[in-house]
N, CA and C of each residue as an Amber inpcrd file, in Angstrom:
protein
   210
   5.2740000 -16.6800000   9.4300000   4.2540000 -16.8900000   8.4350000
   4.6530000 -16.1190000   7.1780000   4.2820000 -16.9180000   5.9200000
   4.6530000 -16.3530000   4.9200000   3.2010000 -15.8910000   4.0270000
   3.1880000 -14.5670000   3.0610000   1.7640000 -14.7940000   2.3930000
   2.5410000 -14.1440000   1.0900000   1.6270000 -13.3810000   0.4010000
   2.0150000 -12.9880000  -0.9680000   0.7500000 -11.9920000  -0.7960000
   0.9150000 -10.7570000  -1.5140000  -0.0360000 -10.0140000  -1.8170000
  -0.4160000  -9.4940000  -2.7330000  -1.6830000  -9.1370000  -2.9130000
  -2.5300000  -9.6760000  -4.5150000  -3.2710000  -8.4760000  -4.4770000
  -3.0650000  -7.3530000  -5.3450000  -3.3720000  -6.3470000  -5.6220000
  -4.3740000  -5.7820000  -7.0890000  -5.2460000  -5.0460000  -7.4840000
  -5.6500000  -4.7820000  -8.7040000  -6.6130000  -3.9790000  -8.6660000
  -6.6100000  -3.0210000 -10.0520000  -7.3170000  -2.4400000 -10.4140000
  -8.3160000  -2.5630000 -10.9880000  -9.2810000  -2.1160000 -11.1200000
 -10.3030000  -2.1790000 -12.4150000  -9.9370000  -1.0500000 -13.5780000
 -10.5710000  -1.4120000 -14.5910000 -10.1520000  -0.4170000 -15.8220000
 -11.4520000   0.7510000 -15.4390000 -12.3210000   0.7950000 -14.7060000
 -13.1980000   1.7760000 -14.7710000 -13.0000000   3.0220000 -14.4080000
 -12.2160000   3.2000000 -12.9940000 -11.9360000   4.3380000 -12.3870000
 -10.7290000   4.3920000 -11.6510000  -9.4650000   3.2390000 -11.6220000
  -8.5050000   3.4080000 -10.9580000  -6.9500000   3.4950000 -12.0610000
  -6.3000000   3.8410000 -11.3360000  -4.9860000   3.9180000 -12.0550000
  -4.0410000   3.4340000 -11.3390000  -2.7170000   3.1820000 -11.5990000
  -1.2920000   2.7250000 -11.5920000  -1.2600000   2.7820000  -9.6440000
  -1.6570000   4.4840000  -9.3780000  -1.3020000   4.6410000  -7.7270000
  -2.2360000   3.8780000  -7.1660000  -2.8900000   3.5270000  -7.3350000
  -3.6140000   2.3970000  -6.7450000  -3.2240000   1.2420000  -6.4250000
  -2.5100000   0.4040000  -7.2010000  -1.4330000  -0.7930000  -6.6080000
  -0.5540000  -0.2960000  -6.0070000   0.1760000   0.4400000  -6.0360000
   1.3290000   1.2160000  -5.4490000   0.5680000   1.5080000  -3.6040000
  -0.7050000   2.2760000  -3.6170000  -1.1850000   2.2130000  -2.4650000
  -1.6210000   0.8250000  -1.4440000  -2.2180000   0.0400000  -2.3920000
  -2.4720000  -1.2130000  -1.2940000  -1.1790000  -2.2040000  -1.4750000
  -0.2470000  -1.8620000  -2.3270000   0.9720000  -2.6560000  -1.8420000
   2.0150000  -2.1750000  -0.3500000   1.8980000  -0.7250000  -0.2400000
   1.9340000  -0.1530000   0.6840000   1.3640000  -0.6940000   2.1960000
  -0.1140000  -0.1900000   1.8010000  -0.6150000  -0.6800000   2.6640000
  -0.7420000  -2.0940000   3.3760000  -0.6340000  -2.9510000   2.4330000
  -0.2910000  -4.6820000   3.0050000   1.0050000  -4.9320000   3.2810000
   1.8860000  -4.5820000   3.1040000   3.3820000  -4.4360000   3.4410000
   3.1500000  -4.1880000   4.8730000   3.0010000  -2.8660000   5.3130000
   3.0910000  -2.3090000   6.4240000   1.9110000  -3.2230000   7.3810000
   1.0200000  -3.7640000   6.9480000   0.1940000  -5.0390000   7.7220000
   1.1100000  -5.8600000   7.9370000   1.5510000  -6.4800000   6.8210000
   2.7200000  -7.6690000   7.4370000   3.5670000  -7.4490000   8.1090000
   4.3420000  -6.2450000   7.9280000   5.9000000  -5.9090000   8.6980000
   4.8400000  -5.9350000  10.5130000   3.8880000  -5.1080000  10.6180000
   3.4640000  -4.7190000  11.6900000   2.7840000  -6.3900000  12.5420000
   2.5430000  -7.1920000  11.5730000   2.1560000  -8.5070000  12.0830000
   3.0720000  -9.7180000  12.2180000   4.6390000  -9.6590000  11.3640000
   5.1610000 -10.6590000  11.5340000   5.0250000 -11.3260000  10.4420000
   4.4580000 -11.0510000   9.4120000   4.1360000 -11.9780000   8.2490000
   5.4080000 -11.4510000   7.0710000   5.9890000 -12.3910000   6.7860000
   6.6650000 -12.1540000   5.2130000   5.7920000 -11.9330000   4.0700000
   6.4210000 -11.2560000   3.4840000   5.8920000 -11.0470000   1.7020000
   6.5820000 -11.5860000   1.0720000   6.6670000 -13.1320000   0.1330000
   7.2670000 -13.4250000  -0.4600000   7.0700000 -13.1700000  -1.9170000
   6.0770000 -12.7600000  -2.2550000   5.5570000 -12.2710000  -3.5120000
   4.8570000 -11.2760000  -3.8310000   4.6220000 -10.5390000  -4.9840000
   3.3800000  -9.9160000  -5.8400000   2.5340000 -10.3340000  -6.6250000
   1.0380000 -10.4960000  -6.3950000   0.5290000 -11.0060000  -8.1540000
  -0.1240000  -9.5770000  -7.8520000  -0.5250000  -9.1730000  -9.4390000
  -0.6870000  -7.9110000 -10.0430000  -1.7580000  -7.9380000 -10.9850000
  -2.9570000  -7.6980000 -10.8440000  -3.6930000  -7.5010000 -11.6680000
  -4.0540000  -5.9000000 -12.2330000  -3.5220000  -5.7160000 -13.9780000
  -3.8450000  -4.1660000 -14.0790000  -5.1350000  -4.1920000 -14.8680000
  -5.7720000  -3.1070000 -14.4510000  -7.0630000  -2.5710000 -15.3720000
  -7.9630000  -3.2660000 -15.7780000  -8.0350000  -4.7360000 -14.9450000
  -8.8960000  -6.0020000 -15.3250000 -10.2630000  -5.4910000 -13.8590000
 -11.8000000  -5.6670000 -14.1330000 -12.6640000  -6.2180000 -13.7730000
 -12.8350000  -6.6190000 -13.3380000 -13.5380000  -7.2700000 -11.6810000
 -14.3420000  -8.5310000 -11.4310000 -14.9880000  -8.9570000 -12.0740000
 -15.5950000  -8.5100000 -12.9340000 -16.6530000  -9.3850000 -13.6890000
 -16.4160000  -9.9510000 -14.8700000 -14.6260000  -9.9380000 -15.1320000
 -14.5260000 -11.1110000 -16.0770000 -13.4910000 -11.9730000 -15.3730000
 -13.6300000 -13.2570000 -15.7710000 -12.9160000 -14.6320000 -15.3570000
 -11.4600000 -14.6850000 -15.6950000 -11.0860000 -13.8770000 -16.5690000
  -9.7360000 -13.9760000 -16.8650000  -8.3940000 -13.0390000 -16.3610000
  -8.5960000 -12.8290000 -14.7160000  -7.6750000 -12.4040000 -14.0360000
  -6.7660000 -12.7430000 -13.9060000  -6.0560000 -13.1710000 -14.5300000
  -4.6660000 -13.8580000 -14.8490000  -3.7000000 -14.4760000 -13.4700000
  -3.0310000 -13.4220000 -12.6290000  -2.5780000 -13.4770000 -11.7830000
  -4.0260000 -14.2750000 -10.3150000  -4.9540000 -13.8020000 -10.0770000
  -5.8090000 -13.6520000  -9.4070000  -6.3000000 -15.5160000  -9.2140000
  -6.1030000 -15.5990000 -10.5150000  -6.5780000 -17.4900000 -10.9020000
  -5.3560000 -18.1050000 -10.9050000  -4.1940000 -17.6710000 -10.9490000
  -3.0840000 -18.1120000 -10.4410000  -3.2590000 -18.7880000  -8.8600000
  -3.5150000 -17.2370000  -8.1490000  -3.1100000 -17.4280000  -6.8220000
  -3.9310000 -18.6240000  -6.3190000  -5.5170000 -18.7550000  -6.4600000
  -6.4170000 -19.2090000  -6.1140000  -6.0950000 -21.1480000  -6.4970000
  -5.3640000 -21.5450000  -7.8720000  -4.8670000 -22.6500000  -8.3010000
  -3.9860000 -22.7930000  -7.4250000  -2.8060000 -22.1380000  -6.8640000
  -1.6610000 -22.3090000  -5.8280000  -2.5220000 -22.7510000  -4.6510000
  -3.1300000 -21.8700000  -4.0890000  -4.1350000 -21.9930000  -2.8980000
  -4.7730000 -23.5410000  -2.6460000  -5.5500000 -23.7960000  -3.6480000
  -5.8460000 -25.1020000  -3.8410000  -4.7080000 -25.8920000  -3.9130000
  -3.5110000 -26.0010000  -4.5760000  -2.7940000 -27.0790000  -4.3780000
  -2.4340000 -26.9880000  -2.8050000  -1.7070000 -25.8010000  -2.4480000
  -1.5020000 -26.1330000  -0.9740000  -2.1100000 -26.8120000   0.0340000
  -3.6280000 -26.4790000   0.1250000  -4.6920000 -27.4640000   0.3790000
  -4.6960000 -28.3640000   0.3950000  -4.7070000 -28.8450000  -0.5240000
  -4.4710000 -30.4080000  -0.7790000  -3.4370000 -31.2530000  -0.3420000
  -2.1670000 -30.9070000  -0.2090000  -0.8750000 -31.3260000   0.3270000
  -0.7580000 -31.6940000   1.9680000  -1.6450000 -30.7020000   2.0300000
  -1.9070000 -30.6560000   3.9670000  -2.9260000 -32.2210000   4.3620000
């Protein structure tokens, strides 16, 4: 199984070690499960509560096409 992992901060209270930690941490999920990492999307210092997560609406457009193909 292959996935990609999708990491981000908010601009309110986190910084840089924060992706660095849950990239960590999902790495070592996959290695420990069998899953590849074929990618990163990266969201820095962006919000949930605005729509323009760049990477985040990426993944979710990919997601949907795959969907659909099946």
């Amino acid at each position: 199984m292959t996935a990609v992992i999708y990491a981000r901060y908010s601009s309110d209270n986190r910084r840089e070690e924060s992706i660095e930690g849950q990239i960590r941490a999902n790495t070592a999920f996959a290695e420990k499960n069998g899953i590849v990492i074929v990618g990163h999307y990266i969201d820095r210092a962006v919000s949930t509560k605005i729509n323009n997560r760049l990477f985040f609406n990426k993944r979710v457009r990919i997601s949907r096409h795959l969907l659909h193909q099946r």
